[in-house]
C-alpha positions in Angstrom: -10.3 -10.6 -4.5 -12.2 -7.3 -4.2 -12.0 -4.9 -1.4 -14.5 -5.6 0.8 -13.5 -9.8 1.5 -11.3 -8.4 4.3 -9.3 -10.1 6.7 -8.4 -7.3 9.5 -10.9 -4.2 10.4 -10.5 -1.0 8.6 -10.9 2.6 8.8 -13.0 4.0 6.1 -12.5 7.9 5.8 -15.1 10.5 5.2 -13.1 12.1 3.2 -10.9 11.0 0.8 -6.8 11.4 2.3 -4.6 12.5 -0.7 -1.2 10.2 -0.5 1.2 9.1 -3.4 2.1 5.7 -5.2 5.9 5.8 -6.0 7.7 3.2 -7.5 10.5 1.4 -4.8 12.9 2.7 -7.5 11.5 6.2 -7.5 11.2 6.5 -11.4 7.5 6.7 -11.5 4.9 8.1 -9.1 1.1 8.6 -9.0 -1.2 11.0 -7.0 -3.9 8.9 -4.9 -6.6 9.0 -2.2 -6.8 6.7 0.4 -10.4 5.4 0.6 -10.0 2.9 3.8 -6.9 1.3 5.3 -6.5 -1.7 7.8 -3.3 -2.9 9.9 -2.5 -4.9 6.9 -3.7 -3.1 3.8 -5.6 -0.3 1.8 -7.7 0.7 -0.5 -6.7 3.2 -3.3 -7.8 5.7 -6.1 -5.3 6.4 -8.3 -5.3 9.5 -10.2 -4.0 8.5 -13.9 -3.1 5.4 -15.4 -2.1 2.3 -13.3 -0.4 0.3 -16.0 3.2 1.0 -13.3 1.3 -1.1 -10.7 2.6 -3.8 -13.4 5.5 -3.6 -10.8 3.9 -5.3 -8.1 5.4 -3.8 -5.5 5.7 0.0 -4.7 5.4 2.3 -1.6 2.5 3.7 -0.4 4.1 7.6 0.9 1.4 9.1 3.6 2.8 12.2 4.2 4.2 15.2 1.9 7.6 15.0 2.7 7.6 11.3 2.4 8.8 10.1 6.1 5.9 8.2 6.4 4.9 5.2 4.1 4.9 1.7 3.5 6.2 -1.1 1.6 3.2 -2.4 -0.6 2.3 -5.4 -3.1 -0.9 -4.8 -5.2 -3.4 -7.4 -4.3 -6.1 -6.4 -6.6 -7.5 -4.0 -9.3 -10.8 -2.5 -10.3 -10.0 0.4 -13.2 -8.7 3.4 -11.2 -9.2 1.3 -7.2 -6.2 -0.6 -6.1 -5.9 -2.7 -2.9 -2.6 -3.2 -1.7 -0.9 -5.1 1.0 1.4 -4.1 3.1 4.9 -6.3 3.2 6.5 -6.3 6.4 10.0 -7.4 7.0 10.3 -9.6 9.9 13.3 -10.1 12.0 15.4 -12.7 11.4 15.1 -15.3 14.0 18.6 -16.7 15.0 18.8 -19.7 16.9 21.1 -19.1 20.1 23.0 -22.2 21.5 22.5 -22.5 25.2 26.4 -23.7 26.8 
């Protein structure tokens, strides 16, 4: 799947916004820019090797002191480009019994 067979609408910047790739472990982290991003999912550069995106999953941290991010799986690659997905946990529905 490349990046542009997209299923939401997204944002392409002008300029490139520097973010981070970090392992949900925290033992491995890589600089990035974020190209374009959707409600669901972005597109990445990765500065350095991408052999951690091995992982699968990882977060994607939008600000410097790391209070904004998201939860990602890595959809696709294309040497240094990346899109990821953004995994989203939803509620657990519990059934309620009417008396």
């Amino acid at each position: 799947m490349g990046w542009n067979n997209r299923k939401s609408g997204r944002v392409q910047f002008q300029r490139p916004f520097p973010v981070m790739l970090m392992g949900v472990d925290g033992t491995w982290q890589r600089n990035c820019e974020l190209r374009d991003a959707s409600s669901t999912g972005a597109r990445v550069e990765v500065s350095g090797t991408t052999d951690v995106l091995k992982a699968k999953e990882f977060f994607l941290v939008l600000s410097s002191t790391g209070l904004a991010f998201r939860r990602c799986e890595l959809v696709w690659i294309d040497g240094s480009t990346v899109g990821v997905r953004y995994l989203i946990n939803k509620p657990d529905r519990k059934k309620t019994s009417r008396a």
